[in-house]
Backbone as a printed PyTorch tensor [residue, N CA C, xyz], in Angstrom:
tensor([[[ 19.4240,  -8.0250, -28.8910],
         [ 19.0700,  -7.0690, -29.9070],
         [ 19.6170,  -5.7130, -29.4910]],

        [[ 20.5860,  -5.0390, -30.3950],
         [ 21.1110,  -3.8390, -30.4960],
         [ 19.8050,  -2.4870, -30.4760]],

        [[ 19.8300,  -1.8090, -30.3740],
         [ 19.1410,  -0.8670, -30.6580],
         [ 20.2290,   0.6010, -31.1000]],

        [[ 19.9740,   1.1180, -32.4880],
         [ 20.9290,   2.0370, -33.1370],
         [ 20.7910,   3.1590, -32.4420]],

        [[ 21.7580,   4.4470, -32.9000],
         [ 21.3640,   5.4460, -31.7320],
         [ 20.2160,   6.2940, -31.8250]],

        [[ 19.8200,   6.2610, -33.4030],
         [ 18.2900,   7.8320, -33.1080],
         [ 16.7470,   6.7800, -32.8720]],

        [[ 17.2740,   5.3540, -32.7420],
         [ 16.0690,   4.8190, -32.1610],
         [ 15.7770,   4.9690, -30.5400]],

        [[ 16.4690,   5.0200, -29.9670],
         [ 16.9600,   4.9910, -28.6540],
         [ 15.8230,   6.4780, -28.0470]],

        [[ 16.4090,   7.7680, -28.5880],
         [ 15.4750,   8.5670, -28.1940],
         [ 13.9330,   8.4120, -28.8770]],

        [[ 13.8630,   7.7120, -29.6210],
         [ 12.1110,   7.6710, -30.0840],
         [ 11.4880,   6.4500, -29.0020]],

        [[ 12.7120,   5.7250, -28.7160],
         [ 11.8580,   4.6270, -27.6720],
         [ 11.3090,   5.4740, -26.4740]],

        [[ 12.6000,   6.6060, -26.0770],
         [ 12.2580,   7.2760, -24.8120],
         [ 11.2420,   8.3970, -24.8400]],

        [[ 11.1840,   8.7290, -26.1020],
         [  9.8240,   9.8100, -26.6040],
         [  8.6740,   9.2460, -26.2130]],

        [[  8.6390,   7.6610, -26.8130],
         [  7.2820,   7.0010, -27.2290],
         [  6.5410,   6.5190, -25.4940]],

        [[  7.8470,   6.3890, -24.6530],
         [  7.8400,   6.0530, -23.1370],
         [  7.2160,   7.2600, -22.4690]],

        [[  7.4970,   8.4390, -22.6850],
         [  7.4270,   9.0080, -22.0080],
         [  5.9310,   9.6210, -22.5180]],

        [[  5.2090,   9.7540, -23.6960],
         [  3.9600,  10.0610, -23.9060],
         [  2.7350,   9.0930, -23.7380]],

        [[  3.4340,   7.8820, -23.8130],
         [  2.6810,   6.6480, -23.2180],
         [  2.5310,   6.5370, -21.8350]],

        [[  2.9880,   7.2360, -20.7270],
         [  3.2190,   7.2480, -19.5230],
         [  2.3550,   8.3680, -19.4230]],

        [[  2.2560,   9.3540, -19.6200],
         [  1.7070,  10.7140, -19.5960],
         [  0.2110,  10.6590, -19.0790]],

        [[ -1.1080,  10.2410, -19.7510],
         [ -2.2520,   9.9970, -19.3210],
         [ -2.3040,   8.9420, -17.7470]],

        [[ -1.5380,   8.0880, -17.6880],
         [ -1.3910,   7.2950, -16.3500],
         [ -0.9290,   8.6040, -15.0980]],

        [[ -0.5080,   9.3050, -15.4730],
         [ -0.0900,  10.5340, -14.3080],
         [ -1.0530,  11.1520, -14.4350]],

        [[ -1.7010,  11.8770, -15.4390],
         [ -3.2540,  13.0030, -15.3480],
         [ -4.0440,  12.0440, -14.6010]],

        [[ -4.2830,  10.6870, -14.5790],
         [ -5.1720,   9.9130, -14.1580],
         [ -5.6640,   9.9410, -12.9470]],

        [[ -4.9070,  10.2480, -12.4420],
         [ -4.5700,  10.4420, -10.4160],
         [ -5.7100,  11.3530,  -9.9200]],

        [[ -6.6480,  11.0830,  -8.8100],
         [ -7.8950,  11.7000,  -8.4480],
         [ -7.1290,  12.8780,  -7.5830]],

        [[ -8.3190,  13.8470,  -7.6750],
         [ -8.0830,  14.7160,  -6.1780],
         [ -7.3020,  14.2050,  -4.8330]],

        [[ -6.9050,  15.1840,  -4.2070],
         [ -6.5250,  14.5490,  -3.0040],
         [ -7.4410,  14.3010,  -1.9200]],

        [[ -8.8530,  15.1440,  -2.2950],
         [ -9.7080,  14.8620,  -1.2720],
         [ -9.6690,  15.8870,  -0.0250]],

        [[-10.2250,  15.4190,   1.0100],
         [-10.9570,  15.7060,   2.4000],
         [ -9.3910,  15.7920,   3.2960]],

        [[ -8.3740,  15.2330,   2.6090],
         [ -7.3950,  15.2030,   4.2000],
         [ -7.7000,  14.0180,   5.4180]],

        [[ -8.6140,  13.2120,   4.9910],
         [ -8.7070,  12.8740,   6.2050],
         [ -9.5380,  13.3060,   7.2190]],

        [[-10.3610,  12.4490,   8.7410],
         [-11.0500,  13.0170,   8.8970],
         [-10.4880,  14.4980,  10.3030]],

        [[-11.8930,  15.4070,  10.5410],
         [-11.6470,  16.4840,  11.3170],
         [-11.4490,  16.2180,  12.9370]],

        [[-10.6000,  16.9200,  13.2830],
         [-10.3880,  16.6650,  15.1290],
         [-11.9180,  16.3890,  15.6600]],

        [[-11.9050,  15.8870,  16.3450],
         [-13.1860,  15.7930,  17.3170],
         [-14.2400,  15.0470,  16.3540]],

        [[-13.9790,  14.5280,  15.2850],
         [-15.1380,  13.5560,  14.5280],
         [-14.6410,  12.0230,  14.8240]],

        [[-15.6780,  11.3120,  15.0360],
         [-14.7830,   9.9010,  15.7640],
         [-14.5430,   9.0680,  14.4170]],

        [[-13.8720,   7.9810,  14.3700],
         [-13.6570,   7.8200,  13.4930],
         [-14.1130,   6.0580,  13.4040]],

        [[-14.5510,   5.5240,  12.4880],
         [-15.4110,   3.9440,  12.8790],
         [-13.9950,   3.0940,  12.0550]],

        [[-13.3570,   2.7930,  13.1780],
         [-12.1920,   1.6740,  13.0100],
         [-12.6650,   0.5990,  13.6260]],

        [[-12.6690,  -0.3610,  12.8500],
         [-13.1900,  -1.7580,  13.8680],
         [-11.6210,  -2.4740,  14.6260]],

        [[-11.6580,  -1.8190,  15.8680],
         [-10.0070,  -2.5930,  16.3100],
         [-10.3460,  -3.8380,  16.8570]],

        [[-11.3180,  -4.2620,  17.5350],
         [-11.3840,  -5.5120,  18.1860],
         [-11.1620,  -6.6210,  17.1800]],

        [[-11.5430,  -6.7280,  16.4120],
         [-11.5920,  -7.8170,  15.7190],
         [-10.7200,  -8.4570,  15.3750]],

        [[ -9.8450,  -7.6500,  14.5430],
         [ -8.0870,  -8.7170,  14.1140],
         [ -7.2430,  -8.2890,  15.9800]],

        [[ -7.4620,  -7.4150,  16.7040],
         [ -6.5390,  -7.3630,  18.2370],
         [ -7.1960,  -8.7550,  19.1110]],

        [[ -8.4850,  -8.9480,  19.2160],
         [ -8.8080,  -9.7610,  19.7140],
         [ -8.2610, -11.3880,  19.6420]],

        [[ -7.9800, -11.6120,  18.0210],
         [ -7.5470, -12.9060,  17.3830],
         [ -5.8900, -12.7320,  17.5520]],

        [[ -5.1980, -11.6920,  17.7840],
         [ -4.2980, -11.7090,  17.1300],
         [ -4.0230, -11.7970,  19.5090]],

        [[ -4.6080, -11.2700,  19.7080],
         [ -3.9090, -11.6800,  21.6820],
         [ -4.8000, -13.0030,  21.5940]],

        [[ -5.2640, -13.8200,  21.5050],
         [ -5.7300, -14.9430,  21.7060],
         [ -4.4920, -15.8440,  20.9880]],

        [[ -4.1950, -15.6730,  19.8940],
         [ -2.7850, -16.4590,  19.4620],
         [ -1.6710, -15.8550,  20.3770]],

        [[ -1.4760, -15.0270,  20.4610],
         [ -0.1220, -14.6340,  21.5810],
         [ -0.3890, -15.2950,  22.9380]],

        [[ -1.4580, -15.5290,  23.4410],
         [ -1.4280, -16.2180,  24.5620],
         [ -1.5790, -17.8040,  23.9140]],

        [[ -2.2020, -18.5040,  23.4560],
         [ -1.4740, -19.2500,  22.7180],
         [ -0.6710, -19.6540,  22.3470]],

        [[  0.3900, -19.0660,  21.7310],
         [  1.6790, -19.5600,  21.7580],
         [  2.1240, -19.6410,  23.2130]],

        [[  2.2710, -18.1780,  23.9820],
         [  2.6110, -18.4510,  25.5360],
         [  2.8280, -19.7780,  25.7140]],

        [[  1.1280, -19.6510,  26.0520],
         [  0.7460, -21.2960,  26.8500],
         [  2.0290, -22.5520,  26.2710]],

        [[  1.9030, -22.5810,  25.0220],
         [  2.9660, -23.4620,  24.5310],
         [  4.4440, -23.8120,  24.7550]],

        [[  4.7460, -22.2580,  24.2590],
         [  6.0160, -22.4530,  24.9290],
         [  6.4630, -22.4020,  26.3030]],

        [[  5.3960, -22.1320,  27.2030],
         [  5.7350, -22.3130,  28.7530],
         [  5.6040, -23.7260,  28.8220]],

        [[  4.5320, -24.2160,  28.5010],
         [  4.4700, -26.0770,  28.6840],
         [  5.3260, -26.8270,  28.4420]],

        [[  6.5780, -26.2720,  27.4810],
         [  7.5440, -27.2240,  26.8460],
         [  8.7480, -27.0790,  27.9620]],

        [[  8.7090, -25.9580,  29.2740],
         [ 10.0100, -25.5230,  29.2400],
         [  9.4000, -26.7460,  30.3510]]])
């Protein structure tokens, strides 16, 4: 399907005001993130723990084969 030429800019009119509320939509930026010296509650053990238990794991494996 062709599209003639003064349709062409009403498609890009109709694009571009249809797009418009999706950009106002966007929240504050907030806090930044938190402040120096506030600790911060990351749970690291949990996926580091599983994730060196498979690395030694594999190890083990591929040392057994050699």
């Amino acid at each position: 399907m062709r599209f003639t030429l003064p349709l062409r800019p009403a498609l890009l009119a109709a694009a571009l005001l249809l797009s418009a509320p999706a950009a106002l939509a966007q929240g504050n930026p907030g806090s930044g993130g938190p402040q120096p010296g506030q600790p911060t509650a990351v749970p690291i053990d949990g996926g580091a723990s599983l994730l060196l238990a498979g690395g030694a794991a594999y190890a083990l494996a591929r040392l057994r084969r050699r």
